[in-house]
N, C-alpha and C positions, 0 to 999 in steps of 0.2 A: 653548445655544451649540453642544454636539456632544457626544456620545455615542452609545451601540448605539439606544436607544429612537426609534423614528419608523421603524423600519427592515422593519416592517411595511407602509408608506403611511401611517399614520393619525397626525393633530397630533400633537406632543411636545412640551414644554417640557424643555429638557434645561443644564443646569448646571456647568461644569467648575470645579472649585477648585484654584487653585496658589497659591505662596510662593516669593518668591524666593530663599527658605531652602532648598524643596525642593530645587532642582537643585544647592547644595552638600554637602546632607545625602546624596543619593545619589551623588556624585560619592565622597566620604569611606567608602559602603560598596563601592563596584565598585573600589576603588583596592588592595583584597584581592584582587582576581581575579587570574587569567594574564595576561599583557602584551597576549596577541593578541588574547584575551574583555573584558578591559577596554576597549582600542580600540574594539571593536566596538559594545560596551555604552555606551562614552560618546558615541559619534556618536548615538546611538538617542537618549539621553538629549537631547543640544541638539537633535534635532531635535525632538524633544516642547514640550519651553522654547519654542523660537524658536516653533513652532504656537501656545502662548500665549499672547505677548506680538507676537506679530503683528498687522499693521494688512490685513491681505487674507482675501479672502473665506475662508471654514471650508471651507466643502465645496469650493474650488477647491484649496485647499492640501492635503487630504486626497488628493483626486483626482491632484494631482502628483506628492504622496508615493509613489502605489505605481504611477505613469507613463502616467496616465489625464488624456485632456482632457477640462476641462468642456466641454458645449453652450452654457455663458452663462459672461459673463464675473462674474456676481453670480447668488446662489440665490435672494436674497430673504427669505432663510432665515434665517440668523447675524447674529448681535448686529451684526457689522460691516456686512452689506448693509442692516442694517435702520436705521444710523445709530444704532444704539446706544452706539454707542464714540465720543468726543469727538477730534477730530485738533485739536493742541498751531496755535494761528492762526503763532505763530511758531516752528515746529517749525526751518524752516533754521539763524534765530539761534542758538534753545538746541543743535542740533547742534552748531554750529562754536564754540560756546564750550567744550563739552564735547570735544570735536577736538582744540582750541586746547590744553587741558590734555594729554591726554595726550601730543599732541606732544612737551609741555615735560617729561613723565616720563620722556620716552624710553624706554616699553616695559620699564619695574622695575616696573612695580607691579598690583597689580587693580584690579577693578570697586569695590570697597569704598572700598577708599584714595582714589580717584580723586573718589569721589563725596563724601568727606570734605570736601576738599579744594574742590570743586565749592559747597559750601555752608557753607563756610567754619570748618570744625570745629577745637577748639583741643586737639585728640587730643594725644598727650607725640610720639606719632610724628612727626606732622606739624611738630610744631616743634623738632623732635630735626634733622630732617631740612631743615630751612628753607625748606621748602615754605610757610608761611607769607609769605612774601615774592615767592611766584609771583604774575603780571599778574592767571592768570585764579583767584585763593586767592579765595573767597565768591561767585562772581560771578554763582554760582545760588541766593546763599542765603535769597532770596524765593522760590522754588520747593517748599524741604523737601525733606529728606534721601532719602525715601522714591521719591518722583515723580522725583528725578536720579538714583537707581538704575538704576530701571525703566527710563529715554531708556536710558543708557548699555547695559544689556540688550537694549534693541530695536536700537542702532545694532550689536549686535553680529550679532543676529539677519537683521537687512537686510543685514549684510558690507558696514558701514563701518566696524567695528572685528572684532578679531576675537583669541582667547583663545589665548594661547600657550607653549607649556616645561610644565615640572613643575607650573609654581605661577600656572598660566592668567595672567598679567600680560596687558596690554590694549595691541596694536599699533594704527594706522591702517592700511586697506585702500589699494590701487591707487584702491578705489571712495569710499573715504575722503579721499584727498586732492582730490579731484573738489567734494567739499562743503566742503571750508573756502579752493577757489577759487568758489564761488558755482555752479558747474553740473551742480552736483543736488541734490534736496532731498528726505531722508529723511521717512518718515509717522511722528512720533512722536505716542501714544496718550496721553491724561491718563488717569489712575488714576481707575476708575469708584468713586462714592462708593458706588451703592447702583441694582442693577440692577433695573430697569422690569419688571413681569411682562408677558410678551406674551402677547396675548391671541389665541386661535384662534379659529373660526367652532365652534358646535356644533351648526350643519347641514351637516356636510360629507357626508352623506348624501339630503341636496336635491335633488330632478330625477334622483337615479340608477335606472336597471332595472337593478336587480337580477339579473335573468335574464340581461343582458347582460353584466352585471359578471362574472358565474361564467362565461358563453365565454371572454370575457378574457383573466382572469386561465389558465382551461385551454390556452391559447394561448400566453400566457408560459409558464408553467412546460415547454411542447412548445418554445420557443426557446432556453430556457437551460437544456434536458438537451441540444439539438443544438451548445450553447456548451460547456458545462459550465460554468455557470456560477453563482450566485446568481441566483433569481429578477426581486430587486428592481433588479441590473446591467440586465434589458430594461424594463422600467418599477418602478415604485412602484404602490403598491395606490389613492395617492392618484392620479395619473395615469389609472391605468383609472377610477376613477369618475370624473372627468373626462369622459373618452370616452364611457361609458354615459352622461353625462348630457349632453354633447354631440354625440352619434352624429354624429361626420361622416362625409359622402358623398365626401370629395373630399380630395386633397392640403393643399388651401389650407389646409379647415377643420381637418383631422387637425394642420396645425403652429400650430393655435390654444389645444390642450389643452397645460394644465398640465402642464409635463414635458417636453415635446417640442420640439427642437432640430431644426436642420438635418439633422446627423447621425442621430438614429432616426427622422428623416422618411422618409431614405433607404435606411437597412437596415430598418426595420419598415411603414413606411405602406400599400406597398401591400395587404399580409396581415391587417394588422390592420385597414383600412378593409374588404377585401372579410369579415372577419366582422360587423363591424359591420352592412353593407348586406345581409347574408347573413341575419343573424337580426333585422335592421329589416323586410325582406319578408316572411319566415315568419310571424312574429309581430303584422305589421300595425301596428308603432310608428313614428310618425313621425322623421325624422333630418333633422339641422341644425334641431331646431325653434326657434329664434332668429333662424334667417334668413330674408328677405322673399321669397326667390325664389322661383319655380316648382319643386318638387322631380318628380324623376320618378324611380319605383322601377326598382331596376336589377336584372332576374329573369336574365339570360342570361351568359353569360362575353363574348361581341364586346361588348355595350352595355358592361361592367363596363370592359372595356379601355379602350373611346373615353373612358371620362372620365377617364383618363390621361395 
């Protein structure tokens, strides 16, 4: 799902573990800090949660986070692009039933309480307090305690509800009262029982030159010391072999390779097609070999331009 590993180019299989425990457990250590390190610290903290229990793509929300657009709106990459994650068929209902409740808490209580109450629990609180007797007392209690937590986490995550005062109690958003009039509908995720191992190709080394790989990649690392940047911000390792194994001649085919969006079409393509075509002639390797056309090798700079 996400982590540092792949951050070479090459497959990963990568695994993140939470608990919806965790974000109260550290919530309980950062509550010893300074007023203004706490602050800081708890935002860092929900935004971590909410990247978990999120229903949008990994690497797009990543990419947000530190104020970076993707080239695609899906990686193909993450449990979510890859349909891994189950989306709830009647995700609106169980929202606005869950809405519906806190509404009638009026902003006293939290996620926990809420969720009790939601599945119908016969806690001393809940019936200390007569909540018992609310419209919406059980009304998820075919659901399980557990899976009405999580909704209520994600609705808080998407800012249709959202955590508030000393003792985080659970208000409706502006964006919340939107969904329990019918004109929006949150993506809530069913609790994965048991995640699928995805499987990678162990040819991802297939049709690539080598030789061309190593121009490449000395190409990037000349782009992203003129950035200052991390390597893998101008391509991924798996991208260049892509290219080496694709050698395109041309724009078209340059935004056929793996990796390549609109955007580094347009700040990288020409430079890195003209090494490509640069060490496809020296070398005498065929480029675009996939495609039917007529190829003609481009030796000069005027020819190299026209096919621009």
């Amino acid at each position: 799902m996400t982590g540092r590993a792949g951050r070479d180019g090459l497959e990963a299989e990568c695994c993140l573990f939470y608990s919806n425990g965790d974000f109260n457990t550290w919530q309980t250590i950062l509550s010893d800090s300074e007023p203004e390190v706490m602050e800081i610290a708890l935002g860092k903290l929900r935004d971590m949660y909410n990247f978990c229990i999120s229903g949008t793509c990994r690497h797009k929300a990543i990419l947000s986070y530190f104020g970076q657009e993707p080239d695609k709106e899906i990686c193909n990459a993450c449990d979510v692009c890859l349909d891994q994650v189950e989306l709830l068929e009647d995700s609106l209902i169980v929202s606005q039933k869950i809405l519906s409740c806190v509404a009638r808490l009026k902003g006293q209580f939290g996620a926990g309480y809420i969720g009790q109450i939601l599945v119908g629990s016969n806690d001393k609180r809940i019936i200390e307090n007569g909540h018992e007797k609310l419209s919406t007392y059980g009304i998820l209690s075919d659901k399980g305690r557990q899976p009405v937590r999580s909704w209520i986490d994600q609705l808080v995550s998407q800012e249709y509800l959202e955590r508030t005062g000393e003792f985080n109690t659970i208000n409706i958003t502006d964006k919340g009262w939107l969904v329990l009039k019918g004109q929006e509908t949150p993506r809530l995720l069913k609790l994965a029982e048991k995640a699928e191992k995805i499987r990678v190709p162990s040819n991802s080394l297939e049709g690539v030159d080598m030789g061309l790989f190593s121009v490449l990649r000395a190409l990037r690392r000349e782009k992203a010391d003129e950035q200052n940047v991390p390597a893998f911000i101008v391509f991924s390792d798996s991208a260049l072999r892509d290219m080496a194994r694709k050698r395109p001649s041309t724009l078209e085919g340059f935004l056929g390779v793996s990796g390549v969006g609109q955007k580094k079409l347009e700040t990288y393509g020409e430079e890195f097609i003209r090494a490509i075509v640069d060490y496809c002639t020296e070398n005498s390797v065929e480029m675009d070999p996939k495609t039917r056309r007529t190829r003609h090798i481009i030796k000069d700079d005027e020819r190299y331009r026209r096919a621009f």
